[in-house]
C-alpha positions in Angstrom: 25.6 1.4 2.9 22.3 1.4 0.6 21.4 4.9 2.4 24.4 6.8 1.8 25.3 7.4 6.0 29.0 6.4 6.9 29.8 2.8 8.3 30.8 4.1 11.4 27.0 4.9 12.6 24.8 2.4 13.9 21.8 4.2 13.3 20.6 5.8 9.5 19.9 9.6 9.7 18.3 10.2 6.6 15.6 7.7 7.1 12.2 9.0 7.4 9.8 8.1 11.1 6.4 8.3 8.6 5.8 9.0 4.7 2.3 9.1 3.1 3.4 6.9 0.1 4.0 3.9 2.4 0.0 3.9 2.8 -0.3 3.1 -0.8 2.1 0.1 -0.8 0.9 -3.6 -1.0 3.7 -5.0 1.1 2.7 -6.3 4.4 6.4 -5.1 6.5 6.0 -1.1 4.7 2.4 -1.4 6.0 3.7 -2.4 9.8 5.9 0.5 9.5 2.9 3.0 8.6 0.8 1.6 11.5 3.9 1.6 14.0 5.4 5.1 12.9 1.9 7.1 12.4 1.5 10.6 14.0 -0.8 10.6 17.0 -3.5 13.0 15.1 -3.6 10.2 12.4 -3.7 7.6 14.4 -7.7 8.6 15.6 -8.6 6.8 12.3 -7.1 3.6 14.0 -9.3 3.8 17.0 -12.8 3.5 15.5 -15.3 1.2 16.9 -18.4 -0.2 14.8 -22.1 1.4 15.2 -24.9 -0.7 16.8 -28.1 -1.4 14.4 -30.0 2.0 15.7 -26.8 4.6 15.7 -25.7 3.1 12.2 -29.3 3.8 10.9 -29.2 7.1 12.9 -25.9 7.8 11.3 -26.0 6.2 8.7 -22.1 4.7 9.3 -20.7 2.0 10.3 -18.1 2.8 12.1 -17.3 5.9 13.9 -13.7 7.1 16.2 -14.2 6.7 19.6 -14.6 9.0 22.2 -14.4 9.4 26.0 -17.7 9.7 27.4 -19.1 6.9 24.5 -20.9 3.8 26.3 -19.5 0.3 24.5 -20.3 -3.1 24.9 -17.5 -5.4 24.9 -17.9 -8.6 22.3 -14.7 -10.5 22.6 -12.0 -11.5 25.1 -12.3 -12.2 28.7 -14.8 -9.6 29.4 -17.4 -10.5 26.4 -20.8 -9.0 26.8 -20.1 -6.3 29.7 -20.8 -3.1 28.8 -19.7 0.7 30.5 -18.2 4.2 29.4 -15.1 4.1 28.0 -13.0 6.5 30.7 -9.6 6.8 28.7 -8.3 6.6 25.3 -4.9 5.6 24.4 -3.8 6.5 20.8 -0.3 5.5 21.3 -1.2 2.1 21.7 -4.3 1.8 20.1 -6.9 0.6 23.2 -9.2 2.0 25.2 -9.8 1.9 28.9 -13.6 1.3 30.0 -15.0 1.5 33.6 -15.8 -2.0 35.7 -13.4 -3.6 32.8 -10.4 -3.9 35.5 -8.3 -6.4 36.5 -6.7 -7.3 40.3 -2.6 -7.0 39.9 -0.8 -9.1 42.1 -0.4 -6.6 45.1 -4.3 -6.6 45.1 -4.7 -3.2 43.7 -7.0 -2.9 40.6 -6.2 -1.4 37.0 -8.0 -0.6 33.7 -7.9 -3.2 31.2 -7.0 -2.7 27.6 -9.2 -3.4 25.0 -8.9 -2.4 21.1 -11.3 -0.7 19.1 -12.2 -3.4 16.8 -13.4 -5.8 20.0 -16.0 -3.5 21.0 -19.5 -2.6 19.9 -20.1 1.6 20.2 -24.2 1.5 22.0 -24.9 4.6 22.9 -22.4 8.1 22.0 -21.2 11.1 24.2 -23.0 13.7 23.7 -21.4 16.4 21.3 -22.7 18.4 18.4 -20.1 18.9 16.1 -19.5 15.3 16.0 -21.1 14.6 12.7 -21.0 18.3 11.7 -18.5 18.2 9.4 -20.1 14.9 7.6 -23.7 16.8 6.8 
């Protein structure tokens, strides 16, 4: 084997869940496995949502990581143009979970819809003052 583990294993030991280098390689499958293996306190740079006109002139930034609390708008999918505060954020997955955005299962009880980062637009921020303290 190209890894040096014994034939008898299924499974490679040595190999490592998340490497630094892999962020600057070109290839599209090393990429994949740098999005699917990233830590959870890395992954907050994943779950950024853009800036509308006023907070990106406020902030002067596009984009900013999301936060419970922040009001969004959605602009694609299903749900296109409703708007609320986002009430969960899941890291592990990569989508957040916004108020009134639910869906009826089959047994009739409702549930939070998914919806990434990149499909929504941020309007108005939770309140929070070391936010953009580290950026000044």
């Amino acid at each position: 084997m190209a890894c040096g583990c014994t034939p008898r294993k299924h499974y490679c030991v040595n190999m490592k869940e998340y490497s630094k280098h892999w962020a600057s390689s070109t290839k599209a499958r090393k990429q994949r496995k740098l999005r699917g293996n990233l830590p959870l306190h890395l992954r907050k740079k994943l779950v950024r949502a853009h800036l509308s006109k006023t907070l990106r002139q406020t902030h002067k930034k596009r984009s900013v990581a999301v936060r419970v609390g922040d009001k969004v708008t959605i602009l694609r999918g299903q749900f296109r143009k409703k708007s609320g505060k986002i009430e969960r954020v899941d890291r592990k997955k990569i989508r957040l979970f916004i108020e009134g955005i639910d869906i009826v299962k089959k047994d009739g009880t409702k549930a939070l819809f998914p919806v990434h980062p990149s499909n929504v637009l941020l309007i108005e921020l939770a309140v929070d003052k070391r936010r953009f303290e580290a950026t000044k």
